[in-house]
C-alpha positions as CSV (number, residue, x, y, z in Angstrom):
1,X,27.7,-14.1,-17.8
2,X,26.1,-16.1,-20.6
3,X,22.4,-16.0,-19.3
4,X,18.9,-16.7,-20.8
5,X,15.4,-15.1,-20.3
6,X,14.6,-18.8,-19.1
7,X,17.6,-18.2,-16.0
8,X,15.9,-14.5,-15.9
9,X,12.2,-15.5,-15.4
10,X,13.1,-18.3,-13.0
11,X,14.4,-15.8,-10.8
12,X,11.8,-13.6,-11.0
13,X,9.7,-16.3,-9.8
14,X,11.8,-17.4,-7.1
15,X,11.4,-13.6,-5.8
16,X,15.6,-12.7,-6.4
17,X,15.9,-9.1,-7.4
18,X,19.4,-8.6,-8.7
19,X,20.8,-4.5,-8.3
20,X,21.7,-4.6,-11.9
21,X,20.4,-6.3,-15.1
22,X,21.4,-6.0,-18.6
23,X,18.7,-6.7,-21.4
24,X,19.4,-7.3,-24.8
25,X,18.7,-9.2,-28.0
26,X,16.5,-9.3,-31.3
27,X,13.3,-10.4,-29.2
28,X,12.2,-6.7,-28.3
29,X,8.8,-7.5,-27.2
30,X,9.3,-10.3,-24.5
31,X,12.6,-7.6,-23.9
32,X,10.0,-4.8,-23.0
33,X,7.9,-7.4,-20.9
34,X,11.1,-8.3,-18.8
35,X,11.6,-4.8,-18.0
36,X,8.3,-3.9,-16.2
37,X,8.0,-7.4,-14.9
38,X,11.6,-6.6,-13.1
39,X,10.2,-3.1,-12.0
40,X,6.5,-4.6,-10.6
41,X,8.5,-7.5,-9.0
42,X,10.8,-4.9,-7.2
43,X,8.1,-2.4,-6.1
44,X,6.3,-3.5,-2.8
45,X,2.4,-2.5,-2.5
46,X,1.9,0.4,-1.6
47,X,4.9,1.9,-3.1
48,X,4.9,5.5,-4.6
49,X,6.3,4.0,-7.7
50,X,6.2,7.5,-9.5
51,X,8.6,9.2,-7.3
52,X,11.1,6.4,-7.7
53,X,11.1,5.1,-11.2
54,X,13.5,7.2,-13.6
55,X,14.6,7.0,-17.7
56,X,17.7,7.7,-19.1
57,X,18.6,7.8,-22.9
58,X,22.1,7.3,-23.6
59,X,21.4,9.9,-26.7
60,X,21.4,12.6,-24.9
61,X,25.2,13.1,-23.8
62,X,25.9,12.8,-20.0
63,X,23.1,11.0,-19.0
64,X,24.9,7.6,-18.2
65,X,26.4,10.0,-15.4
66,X,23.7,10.9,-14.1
67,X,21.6,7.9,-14.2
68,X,24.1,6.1,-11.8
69,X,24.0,9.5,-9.6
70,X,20.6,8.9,-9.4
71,X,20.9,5.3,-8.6
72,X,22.4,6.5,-5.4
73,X,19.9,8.2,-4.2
74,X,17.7,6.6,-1.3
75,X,14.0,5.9,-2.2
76,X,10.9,8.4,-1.3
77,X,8.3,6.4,0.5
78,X,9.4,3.0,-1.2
79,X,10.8,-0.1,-1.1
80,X,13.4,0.6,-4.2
81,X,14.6,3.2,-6.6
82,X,14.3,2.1,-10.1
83,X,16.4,3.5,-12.8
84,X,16.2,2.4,-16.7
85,X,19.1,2.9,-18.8
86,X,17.8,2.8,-22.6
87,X,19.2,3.3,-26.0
88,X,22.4,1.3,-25.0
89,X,24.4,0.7,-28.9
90,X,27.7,-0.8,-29.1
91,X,28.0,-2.0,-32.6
92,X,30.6,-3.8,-34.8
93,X,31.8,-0.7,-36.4
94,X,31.4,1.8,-33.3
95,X,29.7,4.4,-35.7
96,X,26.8,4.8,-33.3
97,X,27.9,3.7,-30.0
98,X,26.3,5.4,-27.2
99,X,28.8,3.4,-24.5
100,X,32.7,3.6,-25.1
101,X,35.6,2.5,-23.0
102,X,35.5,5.9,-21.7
103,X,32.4,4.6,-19.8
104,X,34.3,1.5,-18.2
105,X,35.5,3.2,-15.3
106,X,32.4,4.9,-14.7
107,X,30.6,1.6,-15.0
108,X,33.2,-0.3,-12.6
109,X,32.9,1.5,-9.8
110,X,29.1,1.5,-9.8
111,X,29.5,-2.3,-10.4
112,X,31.9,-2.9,-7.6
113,X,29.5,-0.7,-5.3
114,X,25.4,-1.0,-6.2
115,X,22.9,0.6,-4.2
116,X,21.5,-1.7,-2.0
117,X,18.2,0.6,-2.7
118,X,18.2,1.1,-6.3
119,X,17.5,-1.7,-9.5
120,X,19.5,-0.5,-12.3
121,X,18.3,-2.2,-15.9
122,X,20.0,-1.4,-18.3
123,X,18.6,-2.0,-22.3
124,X,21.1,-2.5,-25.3
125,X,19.6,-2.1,-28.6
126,X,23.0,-3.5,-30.1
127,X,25.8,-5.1,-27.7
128,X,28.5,-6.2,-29.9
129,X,30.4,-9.4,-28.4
130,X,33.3,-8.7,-30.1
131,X,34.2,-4.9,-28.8
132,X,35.5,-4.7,-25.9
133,X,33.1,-3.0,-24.3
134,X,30.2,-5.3,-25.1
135,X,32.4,-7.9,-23.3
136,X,32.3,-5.9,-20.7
137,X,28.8,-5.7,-20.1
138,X,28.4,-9.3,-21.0
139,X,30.9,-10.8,-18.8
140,X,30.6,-8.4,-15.9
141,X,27.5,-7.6,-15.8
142,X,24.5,-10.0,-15.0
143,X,23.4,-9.7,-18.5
144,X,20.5,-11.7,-20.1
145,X,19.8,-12.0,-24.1
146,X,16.7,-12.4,-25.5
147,X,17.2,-14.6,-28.7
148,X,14.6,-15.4,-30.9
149,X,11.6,-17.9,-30.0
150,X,12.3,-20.8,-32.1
151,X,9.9,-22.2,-34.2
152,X,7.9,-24.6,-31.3
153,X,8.2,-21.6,-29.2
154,X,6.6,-19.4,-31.6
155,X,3.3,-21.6,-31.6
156,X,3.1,-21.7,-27.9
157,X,2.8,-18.1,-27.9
158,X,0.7,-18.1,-30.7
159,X,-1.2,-20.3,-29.1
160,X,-1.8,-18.7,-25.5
161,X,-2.1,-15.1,-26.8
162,X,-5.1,-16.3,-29.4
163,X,-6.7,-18.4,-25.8
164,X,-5.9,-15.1,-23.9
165,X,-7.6,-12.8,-26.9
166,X,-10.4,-15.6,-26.6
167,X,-10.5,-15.8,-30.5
168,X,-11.0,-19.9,-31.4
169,X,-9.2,-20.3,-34.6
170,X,-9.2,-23.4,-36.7
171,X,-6.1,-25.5,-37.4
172,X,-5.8,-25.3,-41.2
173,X,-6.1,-21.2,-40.2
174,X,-3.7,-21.2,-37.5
175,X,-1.3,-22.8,-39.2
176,X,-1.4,-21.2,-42.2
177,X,-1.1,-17.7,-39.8
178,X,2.1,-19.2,-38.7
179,X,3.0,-19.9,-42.0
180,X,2.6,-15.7,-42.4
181,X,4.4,-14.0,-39.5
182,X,8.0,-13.9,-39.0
183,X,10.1,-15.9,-35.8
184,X,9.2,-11.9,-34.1
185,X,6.6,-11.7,-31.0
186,X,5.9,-8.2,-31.5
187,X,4.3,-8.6,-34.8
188,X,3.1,-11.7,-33.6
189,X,1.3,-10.3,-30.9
190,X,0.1,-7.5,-32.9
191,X,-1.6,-9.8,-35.9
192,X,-3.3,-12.1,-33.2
193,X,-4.7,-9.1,-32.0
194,X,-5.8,-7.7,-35.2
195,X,-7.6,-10.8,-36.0
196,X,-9.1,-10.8,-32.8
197,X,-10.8,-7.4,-33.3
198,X,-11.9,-8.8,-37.1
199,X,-13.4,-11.7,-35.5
200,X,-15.9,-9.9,-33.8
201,X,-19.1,-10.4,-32.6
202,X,-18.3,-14.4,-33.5
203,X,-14.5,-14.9,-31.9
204,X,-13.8,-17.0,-34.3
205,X,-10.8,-16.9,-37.2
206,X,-11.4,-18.6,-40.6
207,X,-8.4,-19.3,-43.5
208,X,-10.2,-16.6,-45.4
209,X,-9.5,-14.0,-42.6
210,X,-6.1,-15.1,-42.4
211,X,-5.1,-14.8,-46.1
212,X,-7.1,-11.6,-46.6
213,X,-5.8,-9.5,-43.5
214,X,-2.4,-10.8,-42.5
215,X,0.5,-10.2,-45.3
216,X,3.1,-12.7,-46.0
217,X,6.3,-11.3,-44.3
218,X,8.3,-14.2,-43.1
219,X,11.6,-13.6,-44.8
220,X,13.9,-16.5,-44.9
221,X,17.3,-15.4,-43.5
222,X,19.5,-15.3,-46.4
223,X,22.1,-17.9,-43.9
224,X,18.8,-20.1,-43.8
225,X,19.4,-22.4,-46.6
226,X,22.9,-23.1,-45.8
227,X,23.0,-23.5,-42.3
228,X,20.4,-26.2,-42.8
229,X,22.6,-27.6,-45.5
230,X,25.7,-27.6,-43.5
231,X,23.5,-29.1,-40.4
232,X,22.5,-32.1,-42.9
233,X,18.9,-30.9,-42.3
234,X,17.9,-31.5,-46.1
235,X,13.9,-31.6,-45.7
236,X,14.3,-27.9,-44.0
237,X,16.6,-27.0,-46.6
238,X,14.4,-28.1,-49.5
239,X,11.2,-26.3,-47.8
240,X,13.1,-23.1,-47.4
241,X,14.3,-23.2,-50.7
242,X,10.6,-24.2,-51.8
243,X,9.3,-21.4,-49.7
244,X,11.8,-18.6,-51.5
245,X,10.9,-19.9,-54.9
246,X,6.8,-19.6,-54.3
247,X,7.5,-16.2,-52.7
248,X,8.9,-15.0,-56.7
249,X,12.6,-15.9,-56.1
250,X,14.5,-16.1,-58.8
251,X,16.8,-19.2,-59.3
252,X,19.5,-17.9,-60.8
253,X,19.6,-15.2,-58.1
254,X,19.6,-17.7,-55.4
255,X,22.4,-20.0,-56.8
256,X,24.1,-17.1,-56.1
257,X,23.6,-16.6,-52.7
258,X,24.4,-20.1,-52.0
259,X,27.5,-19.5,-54.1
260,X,28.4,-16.5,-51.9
261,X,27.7,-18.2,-48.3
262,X,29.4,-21.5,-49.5
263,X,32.4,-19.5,-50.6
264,X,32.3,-17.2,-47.0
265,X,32.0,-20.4,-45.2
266,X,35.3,-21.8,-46.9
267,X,37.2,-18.6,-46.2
268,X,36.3,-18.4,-42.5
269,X,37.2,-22.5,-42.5
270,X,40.4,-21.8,-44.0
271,X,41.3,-18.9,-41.6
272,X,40.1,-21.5,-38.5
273,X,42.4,-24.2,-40.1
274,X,45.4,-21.3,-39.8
275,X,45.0,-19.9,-36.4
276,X,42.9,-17.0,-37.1
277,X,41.1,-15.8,-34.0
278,X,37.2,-15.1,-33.6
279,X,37.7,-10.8,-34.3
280,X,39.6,-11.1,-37.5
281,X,37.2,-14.0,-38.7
282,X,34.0,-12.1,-38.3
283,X,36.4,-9.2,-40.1
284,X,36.3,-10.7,-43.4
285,X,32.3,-11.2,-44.0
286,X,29.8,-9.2,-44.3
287,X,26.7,-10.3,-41.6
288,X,24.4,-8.7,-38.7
289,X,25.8,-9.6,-35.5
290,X,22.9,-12.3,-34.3
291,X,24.0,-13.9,-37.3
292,X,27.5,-14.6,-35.9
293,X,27.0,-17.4,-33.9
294,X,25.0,-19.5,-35.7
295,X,27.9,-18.7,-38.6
296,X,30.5,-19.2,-36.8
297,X,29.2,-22.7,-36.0
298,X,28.1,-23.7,-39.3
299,X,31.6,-23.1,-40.7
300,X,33.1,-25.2,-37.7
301,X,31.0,-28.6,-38.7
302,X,31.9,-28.0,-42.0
303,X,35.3,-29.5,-43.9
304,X,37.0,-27.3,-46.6
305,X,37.1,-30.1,-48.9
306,X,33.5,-30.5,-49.1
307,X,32.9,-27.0,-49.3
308,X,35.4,-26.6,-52.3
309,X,33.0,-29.6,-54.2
310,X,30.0,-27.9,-53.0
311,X,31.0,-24.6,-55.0
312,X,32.3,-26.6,-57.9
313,X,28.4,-28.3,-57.9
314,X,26.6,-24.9,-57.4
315,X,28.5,-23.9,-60.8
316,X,27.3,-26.5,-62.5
317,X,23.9,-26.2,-61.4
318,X,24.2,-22.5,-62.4
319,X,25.6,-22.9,-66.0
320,X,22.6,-26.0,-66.5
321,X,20.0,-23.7,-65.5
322,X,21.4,-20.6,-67.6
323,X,21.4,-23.1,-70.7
324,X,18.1,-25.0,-70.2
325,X,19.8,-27.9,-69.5
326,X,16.7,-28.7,-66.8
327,X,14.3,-27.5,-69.2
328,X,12.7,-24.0,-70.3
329,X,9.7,-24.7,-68.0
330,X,10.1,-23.1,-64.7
331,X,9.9,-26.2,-63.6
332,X,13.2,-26.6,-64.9
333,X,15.5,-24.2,-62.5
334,X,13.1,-25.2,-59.7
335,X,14.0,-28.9,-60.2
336,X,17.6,-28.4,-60.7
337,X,18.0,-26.4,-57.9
338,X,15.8,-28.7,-55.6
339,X,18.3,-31.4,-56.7
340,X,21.5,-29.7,-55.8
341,X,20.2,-28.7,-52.0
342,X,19.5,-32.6,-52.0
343,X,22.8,-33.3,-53.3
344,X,24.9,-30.4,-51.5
345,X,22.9,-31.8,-47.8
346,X,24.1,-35.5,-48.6
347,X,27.3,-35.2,-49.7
């Protein structure tokens, strides 16, 4: 049904418990927190909320059965029966898919007939929106992804869960802690907390206790680059390429992956410009499913001309840097290559 956590936690607020829910996304941990703020918000005080809250794992066989069975089944000494359906997989190559069209019926009729009694969540580690089945549960369903915070998302959190730890924590340190983590809450979450334990008797975080206790692990989405280049976004694209390089990328390694998403961009152009439809698009490249979208959209904006020149400049760039033509320096490559992003963003 094409809904947010935003639409989710609005309704929680406004008190609406729905009989069915489907969860899923790459944000696991604000995923998690949806789940038992859905199961507090449906139990009333006083509840026995052990004798009505059940677990299925869809990897053990049968159990999708009998977690809708259970649904059915009217509360002990409680406002609502809860039942959680985890380990919910339908993935682009089916290999490891714990749901199947085998499941539709099942599914349908406990769709077209809830329990008034019972809140059914169920959690998809992987729900594929090209299979049929993970249409299914998207479009029938009310289901609700949980996408990644974006970057002025990120520090709010960052922000509230350092005020909530009550570390204080300088701005130089905080952002160079942000600089550090990746666009995930959990770790997030779980580095604040670290530091908050290091900080103590004092409560208070210094650069030095940043650098020396949280690791750099933001990895730059090997998409990154481009999509900023085919957005026109060439300050992002230069930092992203400047962040790569100071993390010990090589230059001649990342001309090539610019040669390789420039050249899968102009394939999935071309197939757009023919008629090809979504499935057989996503077919011919090689990219986790999140990625899809933003993929999909990026090849769009972009015009097959442009992306035919852009190739032709990346070889250039490639066969200057390979014969020292910017220098045997490093600061040769780095400055070629910081030239071409400039000159691949404005063209």
């Amino acid at each position: 049904m094409g809904l947010t956590r935003d639409d989710l936690r609005n309704q929680l607020r406004r008190g609406e418990i729905l009989p069915l829910y489907v969860l899923y996304g790459p944000e696991t941990q604000l995923l998690d927190v949806a789940v038992k703020t859905i199961i507090n918000k449906a139990f009333a005080p006083g509840d026995f909320r052990d004798l009505n809250e059940n677990s299925f794992s869809l990897n053990t066989d049968g159990n999708l059965k009998q977690a809708l069975a259970a649904a059915y089944q009217l509360p002990m000494m409680a406002t609502r029966r809860i039942i959680t359906i985890t380990d919910i997989r339908i993935s682009a190559s089916g290999f490891r898919d714990t749901i199947t069209e085998a499941d539709e019926p099942l599914l349908s009729a406990y769709l077209a007939d809830p329990s008034p009694s019972s809140v059914v969540i169920l959690v998809a580690d992987e729900l594929n929106g090209v299979r049929k089945m993970g249409k299914f549960l998207r479009d029938k369903f009310p289901a609700f992804e949980f996408t990644r915070l974006n970057d002025k998302e990120m520090v709010k959190w960052a922000r509230e869960q350092f005020e909530k730890a009550g570390v204080q924590i300088d701005e130089p340190a905080f952002l160079q802690f942000m600089a550090r983590v990746g666009p995930d809450v959990r770790r997030l979450t779980n580095e604040v907390n670290k530091l908050a334990a290091a900080s103590m008797p004092t409560s208070g975080v210094t650069s030095e206790m940043v650098g020396s206790l949280i690791p750099y692990s933001r990895e730059l989405d090997n998409f990154e680059i481009t999509r900023y280049l085919a957005e026109g976004r060439t300050s992002e694209a230069v930092a992203a390429l400047r962040k790569v390089l100071d993390d010990g990328g090589e230059p001649v390694a990342l001309l090539g992956m610019l040669a390789y998403n420039y050249r899968t961009l102009l394939i999935a152009k071309d197939m757009m410009l023919r008629g090809a439809d979504r499935r057989d698009i996503l077919g011919s490249i090689r990219m986790k499913p999140d990625r899809h979208e933003a993929f999909l959209a990026a090849a769009r904006r972009s015009d097959a001309k442009k992306l035919s020149l852009a190739l032709r400049r990346i070889a250039k760039a490639d066969l200057d840097i390979k014969t020292s033509k910017g220098g045997g320096a490093p600061a040769g490559p780095r400055l070629q290559l910081e030239m071409l992003i400039c000159d691949l963003a404005l063209s």
